[in-house]
N, C-alpha and C positions, 0 to 999 in steps of 0.2 A: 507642546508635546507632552504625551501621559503617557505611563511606562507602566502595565501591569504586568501582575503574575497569570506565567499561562503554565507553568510546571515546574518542579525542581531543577531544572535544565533549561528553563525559557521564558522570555518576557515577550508580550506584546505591545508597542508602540503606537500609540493613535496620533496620527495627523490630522491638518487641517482639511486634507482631502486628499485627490488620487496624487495631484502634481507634484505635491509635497512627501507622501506617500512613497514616489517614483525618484527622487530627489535623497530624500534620506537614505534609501535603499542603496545608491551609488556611493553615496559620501560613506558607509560604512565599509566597503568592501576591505577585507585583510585586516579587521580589526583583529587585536591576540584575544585566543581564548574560543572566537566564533568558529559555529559548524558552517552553521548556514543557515542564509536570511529569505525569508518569503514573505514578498510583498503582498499585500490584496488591496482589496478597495481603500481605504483609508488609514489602513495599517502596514505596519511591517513586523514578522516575527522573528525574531531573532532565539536562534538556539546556541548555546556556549557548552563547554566542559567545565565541570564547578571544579575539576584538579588542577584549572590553571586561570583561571578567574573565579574571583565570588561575583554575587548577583550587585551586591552594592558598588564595587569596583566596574565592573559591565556597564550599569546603570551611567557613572562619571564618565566613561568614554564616552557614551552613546551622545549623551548631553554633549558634553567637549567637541565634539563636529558637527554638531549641528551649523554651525557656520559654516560648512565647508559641505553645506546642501546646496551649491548654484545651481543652477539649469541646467537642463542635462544635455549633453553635444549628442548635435543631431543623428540619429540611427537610420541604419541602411531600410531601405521598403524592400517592401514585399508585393507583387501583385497575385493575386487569387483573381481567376477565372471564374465564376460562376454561371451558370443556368437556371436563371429566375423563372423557378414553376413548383416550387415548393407547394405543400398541401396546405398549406397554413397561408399562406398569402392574400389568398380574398378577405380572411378574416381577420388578418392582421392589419388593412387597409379600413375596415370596417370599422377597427378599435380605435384608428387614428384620425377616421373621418375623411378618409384622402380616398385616391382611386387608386387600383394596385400601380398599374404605371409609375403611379406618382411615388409610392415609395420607393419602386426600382430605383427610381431617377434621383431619389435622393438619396439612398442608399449606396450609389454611385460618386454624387456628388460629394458626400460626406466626406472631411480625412479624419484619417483613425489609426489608431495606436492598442498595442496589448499595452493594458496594464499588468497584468499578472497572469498567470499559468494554475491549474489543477485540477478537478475534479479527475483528470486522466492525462496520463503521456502527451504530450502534444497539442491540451485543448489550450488555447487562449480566450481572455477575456478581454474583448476587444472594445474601448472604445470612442465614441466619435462625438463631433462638435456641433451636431444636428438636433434641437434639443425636440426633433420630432419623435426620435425614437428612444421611447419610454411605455415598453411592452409588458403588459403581464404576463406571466409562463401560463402553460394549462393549466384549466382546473384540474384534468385528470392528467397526468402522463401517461406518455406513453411506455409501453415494455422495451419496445423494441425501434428505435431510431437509427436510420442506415449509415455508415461510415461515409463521410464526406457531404454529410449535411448541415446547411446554413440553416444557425437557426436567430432568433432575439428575443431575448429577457432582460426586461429593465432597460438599462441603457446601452447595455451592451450586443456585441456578435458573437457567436459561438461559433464553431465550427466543430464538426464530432468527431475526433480520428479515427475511433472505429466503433461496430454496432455496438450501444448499450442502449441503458432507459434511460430517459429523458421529456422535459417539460417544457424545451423552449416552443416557440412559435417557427415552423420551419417554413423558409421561404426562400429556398433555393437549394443547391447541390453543386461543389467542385471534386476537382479530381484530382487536385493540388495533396500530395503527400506531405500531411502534417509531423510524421514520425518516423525517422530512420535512423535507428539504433548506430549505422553505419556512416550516419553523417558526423559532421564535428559543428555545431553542435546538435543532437537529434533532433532539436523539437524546431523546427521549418519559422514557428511564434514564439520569440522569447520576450520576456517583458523588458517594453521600451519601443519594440521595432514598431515601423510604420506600416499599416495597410493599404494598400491599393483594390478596392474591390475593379474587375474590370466583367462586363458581361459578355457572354457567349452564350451561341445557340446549342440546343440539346445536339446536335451532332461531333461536340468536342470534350465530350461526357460518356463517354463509353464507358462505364462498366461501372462509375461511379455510383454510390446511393442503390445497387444492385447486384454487382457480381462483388461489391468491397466483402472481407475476413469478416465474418462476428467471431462473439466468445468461441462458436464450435472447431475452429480452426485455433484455437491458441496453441503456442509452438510445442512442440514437443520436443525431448532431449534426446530421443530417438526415433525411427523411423516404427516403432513400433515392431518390428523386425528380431534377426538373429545375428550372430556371429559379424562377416564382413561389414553385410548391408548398415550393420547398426551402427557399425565404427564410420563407414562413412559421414553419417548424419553429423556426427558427435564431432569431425574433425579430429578424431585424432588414431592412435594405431590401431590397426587390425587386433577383434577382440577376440579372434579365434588364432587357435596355432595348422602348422600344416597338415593334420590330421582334421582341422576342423568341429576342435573341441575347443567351446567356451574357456576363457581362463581368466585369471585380475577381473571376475567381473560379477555379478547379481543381477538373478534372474528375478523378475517379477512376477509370482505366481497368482497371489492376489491380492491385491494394495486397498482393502476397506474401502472407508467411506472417502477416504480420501488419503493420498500419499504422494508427498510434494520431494525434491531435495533444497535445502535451505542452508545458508552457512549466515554470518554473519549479520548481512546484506551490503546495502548499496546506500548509505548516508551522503549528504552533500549533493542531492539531484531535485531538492523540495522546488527550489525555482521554476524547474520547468516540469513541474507537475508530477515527479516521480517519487512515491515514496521511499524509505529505505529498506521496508521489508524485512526478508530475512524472517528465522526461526523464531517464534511467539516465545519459545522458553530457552533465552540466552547461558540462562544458568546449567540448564538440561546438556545442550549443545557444548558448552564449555566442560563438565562433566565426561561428555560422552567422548569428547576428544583425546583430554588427558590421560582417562584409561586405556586409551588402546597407544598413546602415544605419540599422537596428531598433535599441528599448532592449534591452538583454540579457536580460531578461523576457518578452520575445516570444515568443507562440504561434508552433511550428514543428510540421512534420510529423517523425516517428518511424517510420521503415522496419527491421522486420526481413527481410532477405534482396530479391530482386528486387520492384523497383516499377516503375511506368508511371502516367504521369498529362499532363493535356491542359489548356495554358493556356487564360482566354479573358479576351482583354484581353493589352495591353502592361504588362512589370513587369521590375522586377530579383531571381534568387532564386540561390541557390549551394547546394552539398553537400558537407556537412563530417562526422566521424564514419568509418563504416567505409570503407574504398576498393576498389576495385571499377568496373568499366566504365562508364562516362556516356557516354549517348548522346542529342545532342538532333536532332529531326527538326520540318521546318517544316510548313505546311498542305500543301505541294507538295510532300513525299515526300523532301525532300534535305535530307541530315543535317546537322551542321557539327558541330564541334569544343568540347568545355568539359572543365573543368579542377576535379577536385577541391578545394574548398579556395575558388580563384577566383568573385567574382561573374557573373556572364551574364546579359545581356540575353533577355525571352523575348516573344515577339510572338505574337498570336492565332493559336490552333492550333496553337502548337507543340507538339511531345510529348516530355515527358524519359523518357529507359529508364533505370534502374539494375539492372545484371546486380547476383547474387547477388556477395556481398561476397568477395576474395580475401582481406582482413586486416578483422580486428574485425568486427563483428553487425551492428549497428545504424547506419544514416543518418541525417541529419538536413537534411531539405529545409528554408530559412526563405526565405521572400519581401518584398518589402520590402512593410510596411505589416501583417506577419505576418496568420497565419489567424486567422478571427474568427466566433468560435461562444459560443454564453453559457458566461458563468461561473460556477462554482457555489464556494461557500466561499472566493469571492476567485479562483480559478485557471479557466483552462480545460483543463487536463490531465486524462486516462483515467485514472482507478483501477481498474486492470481484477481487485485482488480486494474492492472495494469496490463496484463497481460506480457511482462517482461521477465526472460527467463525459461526455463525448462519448464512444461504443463505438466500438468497431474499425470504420475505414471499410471500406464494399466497393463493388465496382465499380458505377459508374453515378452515386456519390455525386457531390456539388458541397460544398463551403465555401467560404465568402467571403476577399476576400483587402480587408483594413483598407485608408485610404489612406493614413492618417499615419506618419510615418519621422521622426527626430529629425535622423539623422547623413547625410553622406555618406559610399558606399560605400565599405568599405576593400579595394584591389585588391590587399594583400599577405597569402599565404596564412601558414595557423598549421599547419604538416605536425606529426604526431603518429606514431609507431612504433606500431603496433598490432598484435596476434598473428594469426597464420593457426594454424588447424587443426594441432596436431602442435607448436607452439611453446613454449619455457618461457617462463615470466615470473615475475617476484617480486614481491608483493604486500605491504604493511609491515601491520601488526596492530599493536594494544594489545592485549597481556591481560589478562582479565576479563572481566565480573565473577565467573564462578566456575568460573576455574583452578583453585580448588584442589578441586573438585570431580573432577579427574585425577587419573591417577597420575604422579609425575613420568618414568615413561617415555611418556605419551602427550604431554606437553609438547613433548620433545623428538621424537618422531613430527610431531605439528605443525608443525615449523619443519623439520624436515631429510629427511623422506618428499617427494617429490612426489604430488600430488593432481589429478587429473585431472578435467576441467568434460564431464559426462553428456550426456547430449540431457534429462535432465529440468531444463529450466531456463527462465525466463520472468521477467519484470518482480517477480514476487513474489521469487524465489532462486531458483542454483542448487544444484544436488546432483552434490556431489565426488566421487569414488570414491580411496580410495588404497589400496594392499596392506596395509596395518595395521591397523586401525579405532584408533579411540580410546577409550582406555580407561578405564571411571571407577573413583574410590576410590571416590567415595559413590553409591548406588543407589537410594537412599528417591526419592520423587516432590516433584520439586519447586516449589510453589506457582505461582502464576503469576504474572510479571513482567514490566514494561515491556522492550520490543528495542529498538534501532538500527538505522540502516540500516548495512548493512556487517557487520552482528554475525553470527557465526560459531556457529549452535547445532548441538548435536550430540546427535540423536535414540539412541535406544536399541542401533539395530546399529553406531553408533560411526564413522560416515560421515557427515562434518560438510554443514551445509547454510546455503549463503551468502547471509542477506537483500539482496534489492533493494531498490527504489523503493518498491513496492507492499507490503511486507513487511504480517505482521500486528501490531499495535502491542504485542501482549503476548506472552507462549508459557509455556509449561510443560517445553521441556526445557532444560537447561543451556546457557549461552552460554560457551565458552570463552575467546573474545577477537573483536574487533572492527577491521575494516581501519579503518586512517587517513582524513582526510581526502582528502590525497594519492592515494590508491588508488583514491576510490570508481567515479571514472569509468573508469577502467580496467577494472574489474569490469564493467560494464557493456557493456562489447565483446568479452568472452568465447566464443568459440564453440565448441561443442559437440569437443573433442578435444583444445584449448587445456590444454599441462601447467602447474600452478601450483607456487609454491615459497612458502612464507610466511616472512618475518625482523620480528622483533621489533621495534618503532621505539625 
């Protein structure tokens, strides 16, 4: 067993393989101190709170039960129905040298097991003791891959809970519901359980790989609606009184490039492929609460670039996060004055404007008694590559606004330095877990190159650009592993790519090192031209 650094809050453990991998992962459960452990191919990650364990003390426990890694008691099956007629099947027969039948057939025969859960809500990484299948993914992927498709990479089975892009080899389609939020536990594949593939003809497949949710269907916190209709969506009271005038609530007039609600999030679900989300700038959101008087936990809204939106109802709300022009405007057309940072009174009709941001991304509107929309896994935060949670508001929407507030407002602002476009900034990393995966000239690239934040970037990661690439000693493939938020992977053109919020719980390329705690919100206000510097912690 080897214990590296994967962040200031987390170590990755290498085993001797998945069994052991699978094995350790049990024997640690309820350790003091642990969030939460994610298994992958030959690893297990483990994430702690350093205010109630240090890393070296972590380390002696993890060791200390290594004995008490026995085999694991046996888990309940699952059967998955499919319909072998995938597009990829003749060619995936071809790669193997067999005839498609013959993979059916043994793809039936095989038993199989998840070992681990991630790239999305409910996918499993399945696998089995047939040592035929050993597939390579496409060379190209695909964009668009339908919800409830079988697919194989490597040794393993996937199955897609719903539409995204993807590279496996598809070779079939069920209709087996991978994901219900509703269920206990959601995800249908948890790691450990047993597969049963069983075949069925295309007539007990309806609707699957065809009429299945993509992204464009992701939930909404409202029916897109007004007053009553909207309250029903949301679950909870009528947003209109009996006059049929809006009240406790914000209207959404127009939500930029993008406008999410996000609180905290949802920590503790990495297992079964969930990340924990939540607001990219904790410190922002914590801010934004305590002025208006909220627990620091409080649903707030999440503005990338300009926003507009229309009280209804008296309330207290402020803006913390990126900075940028504030503009508030009454029922009658005349503006008045608010203050970054500052609480403010807001009276029926008012309209807050937030021009697009001069320093840092992202806003954060919080009002007292914060927004209030169901919660799913504990949180009401957007997973927007999970797709778990309220979807991006757009105009016309209503959310509730809570009544309860614990504190009184705090009228002293928390000013923060944030970057403009064109700006350096230095960002602290740990490295690992596998630096030594470089060469030690791409180390020193890392820390003393400037790197530059792209326009491709979003709550999942950004993507760097810097004149060097980075360069690896070792080039084999390697397995798939739990991430961090903050963790620094770096795909094959050697142009590192910096998880967010949203990240995917696992990945398959190499993680160099991982920002600090300290940093992470700062990442989070990056915008697109923003030069980065990284130093060692």
């Amino acid at each position: 067993m080897r214990v590296l650094t994967a962040s200031d809050r987390a170590v990755l453990v290498e085993a001797a393989d998945l069994d052991e991998a699978m094995r350790l992962n049990a024997a640690w459960v309820g350790l003091p101190g642990v969030i939460e452990r994610v298994p992958g191919a030959r690893t297990v990650l483990v994430r702690f709170d350093p205010s109630r364990i240090t890393p070296a003390r972590l380390v002696e426990q993890l060791e200390s039960t290594v004995g008490d890694a026995s085999p694991l008691a046996p888990q309940p099956e699952v059967d998955i129905e499919v319909h072998y007629a995938g597009e990829d099947l003749d060619e995936v027969a071809a790669l193997l040298d067999v005839t498609a039948e013959e993979v059916v057939n043994r793809h039936l025969a095989a038993r199989w097991q998840v070992a681990f859960t991630g790239f999305a809500p409910g996918f499993g990484y399945i696998v089995g003791d047939d040592p035929l299948f050993d597939v390579p993914r496409r060379s190209s992927p695909r964009t668009r891959v339908p919800a409830g498709a079988v697919g194989l990479a490597g040794n393993y089975t996937g199955i897609y809970p719903r539409q995204s892009p993807g590279g496996w080899q598809l070779i079939g389609v069920t209709q087996a519901n991978l994901w219900d939020i509703h269920r206990e536990p959601p995800a249908l594949l948890v790691p450990g359980a047993r597969v049963r593939f069983v075949r069925v003809g295309a007539d007990a497949i309806t609707g699957a790989a065809s009429g299945a949710p993509d992204d464009s269907d992701a939930k909404r916190p409202d029916g897109g609606g007004h007053a009553d209709a909207v309250a029903d969506d949301l679950q909870l009271p009528a947003a209109s009184d009996e006059s049929g005038s809006l009240r406790n609530a914000i209207e959404i007039v127009q939500p930029g490039l993008q406008l999410l609600v996000q609180d905290l999030g949802r920590p503790g679900f990495a297992a079964l492929g969930v990340s924990a989300s939540g607001t990219v700038d904790r410190t922002a959101l914590r801010d934004a609460n305590r002025a208006v008087g909220n627990a620091p936990e409080a649903a707030a809204l999440e503005s990338v670039g300009a926003v507009s939106m229309r009280f209804h109802g008296d309330g207290v709300a402020a803006v913390t996060g990126a900075v940028g022009e504030l503009t508030m405007t009454d029922a009658r057309g005349e503006p008045r004055p608010i203050t970054h940072g500052i609480p403010f009174a807001t009276y029926d009709g008012d309209e807050l404007s937030l021009r697009s941001p001069l320093q840092g991304l992202r806003y954060l509107i919080a009002v007292r008694g914060g927004i209030r929309v169901p919660a799913e896994l504990g949180s009401m935060s957007s997973d927007t590559l999970g797709s778990i949670g309220p979807g991006p508001l757009l105009p016309g929407d209503v959310v509730r606004v809570g009544t309860d507030a614990i504190d009184a407002v705090d009228v002293h602002p928390w000013p923060r330095a944030l970057p403009a476009s064109g700006d350096l900034i230095e960002l602290s990393v740990t490295l690992g877990p596998r630096d030594d995966w470089f060469t030690p000239a791409a180390l020193r690239t890392l820390t003393t190159q400037e790197w530059r934040v792209t326009a491709q970037a979003d709550r999942v990661g950004i993507r760097l650009l810097g004149d060097v690439p980075l360069e690896r000693a070792v080039t084999r493939e390697l397995p798939s592993e739990g991430a961090v938020v903050g963790a620094i992977q770096v795909p094959a053109d050697g142009q590192p790519v910096l998880f967010l919020a949203d990240h995917p719980v696992t990945g398959g390329y190499p993680i160099i090192g991982a920002l600090t705690t300290a940093s992470l919100d700062l990442a989070g206000q990056l915008a697109p031209g923003v030069r980065v510097r990284f130093r060692v912690a």
